[in-house]
KOLBASE-435138 format. One record per residue (C-alpha): residue in three letters; residue number from 1; x, y, z. Coordinates in steps of 0.05 Angstrom, whole numbers, plus 32768, in hexadecimal, padded with zeros to 4 digits. Example, Ala and Ser with C-alpha at 12.3 -4.5 7.8 and 13.67 -1.06 7.14 Angstrom:
BEGIN
<Ala, 1, <80F6, 7FA6, 809C>>;
<Ser, 2, <8111, 7FEB, 808F>>;
***
This chain:
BEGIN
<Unk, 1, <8929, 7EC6, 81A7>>;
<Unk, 2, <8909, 7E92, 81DA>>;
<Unk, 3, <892D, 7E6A, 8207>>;
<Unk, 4, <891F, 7E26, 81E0>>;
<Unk, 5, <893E, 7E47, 81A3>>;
<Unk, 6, <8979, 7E63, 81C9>>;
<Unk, 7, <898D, 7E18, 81E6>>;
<Unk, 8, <8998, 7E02, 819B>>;
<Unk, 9, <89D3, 7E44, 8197>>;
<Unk, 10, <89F7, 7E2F, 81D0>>;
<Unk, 11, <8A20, 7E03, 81AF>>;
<Unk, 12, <8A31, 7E39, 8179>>;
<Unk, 13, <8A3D, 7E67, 81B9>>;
<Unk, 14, <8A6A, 7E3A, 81D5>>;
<Unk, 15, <8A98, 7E2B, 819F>>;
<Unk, 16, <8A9C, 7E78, 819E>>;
<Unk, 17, <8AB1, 7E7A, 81E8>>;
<Unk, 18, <8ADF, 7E4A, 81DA>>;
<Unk, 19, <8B07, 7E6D, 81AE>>;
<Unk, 20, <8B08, 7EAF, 81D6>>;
<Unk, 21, <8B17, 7E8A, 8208>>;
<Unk, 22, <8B5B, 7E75, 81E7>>;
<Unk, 23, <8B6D, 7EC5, 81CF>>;
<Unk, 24, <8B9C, 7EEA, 81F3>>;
<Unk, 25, <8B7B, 7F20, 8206>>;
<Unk, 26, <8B4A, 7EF4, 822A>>;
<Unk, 27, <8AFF, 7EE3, 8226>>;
<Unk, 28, <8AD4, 7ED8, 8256>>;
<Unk, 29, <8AE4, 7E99, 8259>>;
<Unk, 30, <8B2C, 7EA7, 8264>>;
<Unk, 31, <8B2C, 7EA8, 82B5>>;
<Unk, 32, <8AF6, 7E85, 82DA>>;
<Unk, 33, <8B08, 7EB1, 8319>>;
<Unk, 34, <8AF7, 7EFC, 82EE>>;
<Unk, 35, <8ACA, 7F1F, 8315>>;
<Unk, 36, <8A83, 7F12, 8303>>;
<Unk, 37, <8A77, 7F5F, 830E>>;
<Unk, 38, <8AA7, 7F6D, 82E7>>;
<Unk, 39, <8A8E, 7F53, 82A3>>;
<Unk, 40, <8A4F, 7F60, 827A>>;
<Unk, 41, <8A0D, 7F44, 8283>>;
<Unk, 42, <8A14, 7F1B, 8237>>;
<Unk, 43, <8A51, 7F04, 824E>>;
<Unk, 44, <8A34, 7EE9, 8290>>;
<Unk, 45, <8A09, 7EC8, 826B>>;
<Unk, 46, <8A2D, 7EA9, 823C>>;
<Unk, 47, <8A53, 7E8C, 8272>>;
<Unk, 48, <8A17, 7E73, 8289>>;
<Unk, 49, <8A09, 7E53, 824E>>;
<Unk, 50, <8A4D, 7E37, 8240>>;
<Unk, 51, <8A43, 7E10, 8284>>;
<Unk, 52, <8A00, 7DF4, 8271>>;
<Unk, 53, <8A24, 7DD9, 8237>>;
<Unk, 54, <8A5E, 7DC2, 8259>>;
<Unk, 55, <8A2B, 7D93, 8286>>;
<Unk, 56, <8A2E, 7DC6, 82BB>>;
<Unk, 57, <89E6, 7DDA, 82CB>>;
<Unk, 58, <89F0, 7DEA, 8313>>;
<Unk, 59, <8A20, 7E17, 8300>>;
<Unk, 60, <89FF, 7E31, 82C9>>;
<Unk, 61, <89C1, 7E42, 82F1>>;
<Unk, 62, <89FB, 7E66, 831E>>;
<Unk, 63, <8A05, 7E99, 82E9>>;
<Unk, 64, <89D3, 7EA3, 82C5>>;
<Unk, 65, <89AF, 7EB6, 830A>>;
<Unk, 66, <89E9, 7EEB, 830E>>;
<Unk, 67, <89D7, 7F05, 82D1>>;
<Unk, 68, <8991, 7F13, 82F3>>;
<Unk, 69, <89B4, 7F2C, 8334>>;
<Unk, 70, <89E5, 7F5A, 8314>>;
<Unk, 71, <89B5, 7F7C, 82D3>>;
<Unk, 72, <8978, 7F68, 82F4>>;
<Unk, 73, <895B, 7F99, 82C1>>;
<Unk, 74, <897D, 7F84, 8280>>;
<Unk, 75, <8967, 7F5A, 8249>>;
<Unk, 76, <8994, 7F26, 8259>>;
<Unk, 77, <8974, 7F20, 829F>>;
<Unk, 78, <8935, 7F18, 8285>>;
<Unk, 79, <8951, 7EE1, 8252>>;
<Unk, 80, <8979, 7EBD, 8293>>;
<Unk, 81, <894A, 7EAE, 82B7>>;
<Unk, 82, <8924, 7E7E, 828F>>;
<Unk, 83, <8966, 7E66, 8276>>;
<Unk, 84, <8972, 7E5B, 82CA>>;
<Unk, 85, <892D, 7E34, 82CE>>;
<Unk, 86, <894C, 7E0D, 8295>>;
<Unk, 87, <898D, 7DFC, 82AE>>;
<Unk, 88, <8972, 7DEB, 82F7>>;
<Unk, 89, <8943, 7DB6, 82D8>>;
<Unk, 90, <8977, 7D97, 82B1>>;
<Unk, 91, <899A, 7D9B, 82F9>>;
<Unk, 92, <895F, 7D72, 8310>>;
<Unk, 93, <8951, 7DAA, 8343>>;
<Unk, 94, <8905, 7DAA, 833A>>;
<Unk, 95, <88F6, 7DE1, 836D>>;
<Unk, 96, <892A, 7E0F, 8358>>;
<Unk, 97, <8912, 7E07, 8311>>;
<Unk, 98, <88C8, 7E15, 8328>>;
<Unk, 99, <88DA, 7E50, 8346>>;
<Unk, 100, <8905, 7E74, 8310>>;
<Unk, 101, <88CF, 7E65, 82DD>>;
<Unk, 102, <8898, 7E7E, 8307>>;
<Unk, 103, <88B8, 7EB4, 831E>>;
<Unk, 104, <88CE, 7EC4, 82C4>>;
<Unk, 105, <8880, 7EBC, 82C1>>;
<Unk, 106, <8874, 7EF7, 82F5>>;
<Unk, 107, <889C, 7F22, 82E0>>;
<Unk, 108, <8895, 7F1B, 8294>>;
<Unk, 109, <884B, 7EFA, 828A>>;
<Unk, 110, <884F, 7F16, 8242>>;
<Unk, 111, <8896, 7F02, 8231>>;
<Unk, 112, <88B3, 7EE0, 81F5>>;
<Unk, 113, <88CB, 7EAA, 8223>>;
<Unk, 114, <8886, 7EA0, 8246>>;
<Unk, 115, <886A, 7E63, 822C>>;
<Unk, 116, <88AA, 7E38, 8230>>;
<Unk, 117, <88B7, 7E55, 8281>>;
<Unk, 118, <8868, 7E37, 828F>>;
<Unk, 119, <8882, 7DF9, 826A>>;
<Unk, 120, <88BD, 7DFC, 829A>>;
<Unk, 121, <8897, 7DFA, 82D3>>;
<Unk, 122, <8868, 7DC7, 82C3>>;
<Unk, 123, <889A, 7D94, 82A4>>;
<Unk, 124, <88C8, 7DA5, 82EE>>;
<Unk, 125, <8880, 7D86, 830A>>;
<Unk, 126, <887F, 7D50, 82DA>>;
<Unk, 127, <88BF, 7D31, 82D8>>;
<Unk, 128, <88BB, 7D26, 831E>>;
<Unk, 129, <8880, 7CF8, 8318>>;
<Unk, 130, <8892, 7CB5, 833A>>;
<Unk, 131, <887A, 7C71, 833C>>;
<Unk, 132, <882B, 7C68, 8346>>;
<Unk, 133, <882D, 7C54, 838A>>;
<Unk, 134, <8849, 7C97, 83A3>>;
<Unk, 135, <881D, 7CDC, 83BC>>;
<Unk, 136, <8801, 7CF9, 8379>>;
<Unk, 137, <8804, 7D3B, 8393>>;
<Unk, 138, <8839, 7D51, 8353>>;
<Unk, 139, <8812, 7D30, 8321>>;
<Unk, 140, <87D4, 7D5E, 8333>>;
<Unk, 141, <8807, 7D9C, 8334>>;
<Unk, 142, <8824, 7D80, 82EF>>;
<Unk, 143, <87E5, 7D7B, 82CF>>;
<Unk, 144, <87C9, 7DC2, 82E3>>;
<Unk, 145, <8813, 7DE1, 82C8>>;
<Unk, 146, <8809, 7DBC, 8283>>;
<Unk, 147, <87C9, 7DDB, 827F>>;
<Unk, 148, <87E2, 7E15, 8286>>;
<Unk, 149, <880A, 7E0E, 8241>>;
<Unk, 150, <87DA, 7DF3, 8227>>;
<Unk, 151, <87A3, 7E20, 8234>>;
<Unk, 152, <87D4, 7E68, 823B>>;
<Unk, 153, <87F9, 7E4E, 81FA>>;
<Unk, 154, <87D4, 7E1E, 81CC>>;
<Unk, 155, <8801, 7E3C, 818D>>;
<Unk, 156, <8846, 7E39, 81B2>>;
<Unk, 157, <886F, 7DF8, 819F>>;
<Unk, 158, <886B, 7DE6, 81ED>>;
<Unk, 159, <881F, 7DD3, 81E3>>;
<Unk, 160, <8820, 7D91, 81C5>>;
<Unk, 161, <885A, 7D76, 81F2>>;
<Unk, 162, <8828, 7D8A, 8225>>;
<Unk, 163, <87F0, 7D6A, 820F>>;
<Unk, 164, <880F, 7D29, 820B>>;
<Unk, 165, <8832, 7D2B, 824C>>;
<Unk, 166, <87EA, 7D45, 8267>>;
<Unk, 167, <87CA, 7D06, 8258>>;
<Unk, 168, <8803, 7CDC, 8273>>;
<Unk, 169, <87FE, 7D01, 82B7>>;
<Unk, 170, <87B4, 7CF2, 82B1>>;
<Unk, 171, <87BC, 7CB5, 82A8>>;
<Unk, 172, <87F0, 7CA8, 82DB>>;
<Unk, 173, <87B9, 7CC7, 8316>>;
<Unk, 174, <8788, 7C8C, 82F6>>;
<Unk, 175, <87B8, 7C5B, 8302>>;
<Unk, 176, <87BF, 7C70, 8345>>;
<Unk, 177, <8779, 7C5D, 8353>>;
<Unk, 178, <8779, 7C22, 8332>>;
<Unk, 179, <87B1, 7C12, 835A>>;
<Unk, 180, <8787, 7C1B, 839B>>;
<Unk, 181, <874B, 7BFF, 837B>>;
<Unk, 182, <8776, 7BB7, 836D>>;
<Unk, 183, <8785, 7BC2, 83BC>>;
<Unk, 184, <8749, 7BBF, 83D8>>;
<Unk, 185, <872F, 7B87, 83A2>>;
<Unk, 186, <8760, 7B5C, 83BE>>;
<Unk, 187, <874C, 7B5A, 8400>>;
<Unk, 188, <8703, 7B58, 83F4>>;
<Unk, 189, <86FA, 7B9F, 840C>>;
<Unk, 190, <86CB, 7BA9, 83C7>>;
<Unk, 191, <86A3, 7BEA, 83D7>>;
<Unk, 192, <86E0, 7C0D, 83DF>>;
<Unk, 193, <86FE, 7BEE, 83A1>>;
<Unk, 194, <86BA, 7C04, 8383>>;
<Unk, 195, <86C3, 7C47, 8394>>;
<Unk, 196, <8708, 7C4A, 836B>>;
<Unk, 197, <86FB, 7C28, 8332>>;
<Unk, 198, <86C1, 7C5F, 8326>>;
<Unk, 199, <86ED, 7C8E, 832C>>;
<Unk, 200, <8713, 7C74, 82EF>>;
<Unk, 201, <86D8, 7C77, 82C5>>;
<Unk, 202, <86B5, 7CAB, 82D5>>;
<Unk, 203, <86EA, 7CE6, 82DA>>;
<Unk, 204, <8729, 7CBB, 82BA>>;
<Unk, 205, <8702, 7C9A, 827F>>;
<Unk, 206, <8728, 7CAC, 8244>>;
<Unk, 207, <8771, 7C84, 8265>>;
<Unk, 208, <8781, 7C47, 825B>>;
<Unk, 209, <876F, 7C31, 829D>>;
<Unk, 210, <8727, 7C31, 8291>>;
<Unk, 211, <8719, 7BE5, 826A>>;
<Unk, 212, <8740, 7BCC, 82AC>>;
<Unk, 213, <8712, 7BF8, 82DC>>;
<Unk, 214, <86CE, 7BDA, 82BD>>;
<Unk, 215, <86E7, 7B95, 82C2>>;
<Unk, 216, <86F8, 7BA4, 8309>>;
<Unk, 217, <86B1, 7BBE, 830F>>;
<Unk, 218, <8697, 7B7D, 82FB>>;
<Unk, 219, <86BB, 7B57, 832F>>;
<Unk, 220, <86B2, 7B7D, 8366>>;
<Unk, 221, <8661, 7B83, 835E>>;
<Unk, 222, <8662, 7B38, 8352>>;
<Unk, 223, <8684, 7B2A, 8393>>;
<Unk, 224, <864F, 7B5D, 83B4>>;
<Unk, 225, <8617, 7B33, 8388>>;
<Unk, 226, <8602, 7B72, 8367>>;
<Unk, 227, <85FF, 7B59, 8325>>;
<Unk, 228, <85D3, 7B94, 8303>>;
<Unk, 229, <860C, 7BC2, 830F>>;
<Unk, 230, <863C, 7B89, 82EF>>;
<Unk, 231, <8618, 7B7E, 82B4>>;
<Unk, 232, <861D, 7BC9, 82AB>>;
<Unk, 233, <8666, 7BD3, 82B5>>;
<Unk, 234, <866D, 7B8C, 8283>>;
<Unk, 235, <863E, 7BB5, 8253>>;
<Unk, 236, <866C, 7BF3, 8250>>;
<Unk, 237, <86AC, 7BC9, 824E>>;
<Unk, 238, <868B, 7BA5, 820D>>;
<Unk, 239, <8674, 7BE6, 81E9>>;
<Unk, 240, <86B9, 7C0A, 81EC>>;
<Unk, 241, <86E7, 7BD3, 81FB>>;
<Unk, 242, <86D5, 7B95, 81DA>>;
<Unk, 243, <870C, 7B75, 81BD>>;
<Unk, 244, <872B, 7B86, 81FE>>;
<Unk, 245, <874B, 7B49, 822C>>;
<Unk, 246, <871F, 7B6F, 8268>>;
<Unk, 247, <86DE, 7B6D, 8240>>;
<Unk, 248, <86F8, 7B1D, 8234>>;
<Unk, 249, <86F8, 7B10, 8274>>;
<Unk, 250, <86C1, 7B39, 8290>>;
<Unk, 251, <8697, 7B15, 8259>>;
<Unk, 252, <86B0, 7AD1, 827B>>;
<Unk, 253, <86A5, 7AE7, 82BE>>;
<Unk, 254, <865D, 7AFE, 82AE>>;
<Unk, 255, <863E, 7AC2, 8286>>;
<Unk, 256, <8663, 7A8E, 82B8>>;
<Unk, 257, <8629, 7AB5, 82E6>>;
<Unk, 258, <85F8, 7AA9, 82A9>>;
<Unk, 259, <85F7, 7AF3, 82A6>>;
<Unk, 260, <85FF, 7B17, 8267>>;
<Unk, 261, <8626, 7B5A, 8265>>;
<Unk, 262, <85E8, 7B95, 825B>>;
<Unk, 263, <85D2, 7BD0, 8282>>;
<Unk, 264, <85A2, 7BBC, 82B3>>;
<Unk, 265, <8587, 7BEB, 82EF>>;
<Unk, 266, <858C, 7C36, 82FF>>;
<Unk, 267, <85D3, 7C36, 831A>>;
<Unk, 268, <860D, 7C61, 8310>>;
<Unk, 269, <8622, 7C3B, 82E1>>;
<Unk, 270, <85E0, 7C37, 82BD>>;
<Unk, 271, <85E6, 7C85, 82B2>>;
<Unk, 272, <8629, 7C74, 8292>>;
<Unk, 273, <8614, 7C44, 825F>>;
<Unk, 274, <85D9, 7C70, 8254>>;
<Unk, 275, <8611, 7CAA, 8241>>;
<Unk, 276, <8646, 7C86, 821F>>;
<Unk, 277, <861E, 7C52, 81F9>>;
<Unk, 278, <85DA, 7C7A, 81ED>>;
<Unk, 279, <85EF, 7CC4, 81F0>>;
<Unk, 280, <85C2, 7CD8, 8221>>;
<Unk, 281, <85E0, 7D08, 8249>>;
<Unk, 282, <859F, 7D27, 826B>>;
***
């Protein structure tokens, strides 16, 4: 059974622990200072389990990591340790939940449990995606995990989860250059705002960051007097984004210029239009 099934029994486990933990001849719940050697790898588990549920995932990582120490050869070994990559990311340990579904992925590439440890490890990337302003070095790790799922397991029920939280990472690294693009626009440094916002549209054009980065485009090559390459960018904005408040104020900027917003010239952006608006891709 996979992992993501097995989290829906642990409440039906638990209520059975409960009660043998209340017979007199003892469950395994009975004494919390039994000797883990001394019981059975299912009961180990179920221990294990009956601490997730009790809101004890450190714990629960604890034992179900015993389980792997103690049968490392057993089925219920093989079953812990995803169920310990699971518990240690709802333990917010990141790292430790990395590690125990990579190393479920070396050991069993072909296992039942596969697709949901790859899911693991690239939601233990994911989650710990911060603000925009900080180092985007997990987003680029989060993405190439989700495609993993996505691309390893396109039937599992991990792959559209993935797929959405893929383009939300992807989106989050766009913003992060938008973010340095605004930078530099607001202290006049406009090549190197230039240089972001294409970027954006070039290898980030299908987030929503991309009406914003053409508008951008239109200020900045206005500033620099380069109004050929702002027509362009206005051009682009109009054709995909025209009921848009950045095409409405693009539009404004341009024709207070008595410019209109059409490709003009040979530029990057030229090549753009040219593939977006006309097709012509050679």
């Amino acid at each position: 059974m996979p992992a993501a099934k097995r989290i829906a029994r642990i409440s039906a486990i638990l209520a059975t622990g409960l009660v043998l933990s209340g017979c007199g001849g003892g469950g395994f719940f009975a004494s919390r200072d039994v000797p883990l050697d001394s019981l059975s790898a299912e009961d180990i588990y179920k221990r294990a389990e009956f601490e997730l549920e009790d809101g004890n995932p450190d714990e629960s990582a604890r034992f179900f990591g015993e389980v792997e120490r103690l049968y490392p050869y057993s089925e219920w070994a093989k079953r812990a340790l995803v169920m310990q990559a699971y518990a240690y990311h709802r333990d917010r340990d990141y790292e430790a939940a990395r590690a125990s579904a990579q190393r479920y992925l070396d050991f069993f590439p072909g296992g039942e449990d596969a697709a949901y440890a790859q899911y693991l490890l690239a939601i233990s990337y994911y989650d710990q995606i911060d603000d925009v302003g900080r180092d985007q070095g997990l987003t680029f790790q989060a993405l190439q995990a989700l495609r993993g799922v996505i691309e390893q397991y396109p039937d599992s029920e991990y792959a559209r989860s993935s797929i959405l939280k893929f383009d939300l990472a992807f989106d989050h690294l766009a913003g992060k250059e938008m973010e340095i693009g605004r930078f530099y626009l607001s202290r006049n440094h406009y090549a190197a705002s230039i240089n972001r916002f294409r970027v954006v549209v070039e290898q980030f054009q299908t987030t929503t960051h991309t009406p914003e980065a053409l508008l951008r485009l239109v200020e900045a090559y206005l500033a620099l007097g380069l109004e050929e390459e702002a027509q362009t960018a206005g051009a682009i904005l109009g054709y995909n984004y025209q009921s848009s408040e950045w095409y409405e104020d693009a539009y404004a900027l341009l024709t207070g210029r008595g410019l209109r917003p059409e490709a003009q010239g040979t530029s990057w952006l030229a090549t753009v239009y040219r593939q977006v608006v006309r097709g012509e891709w050679l």
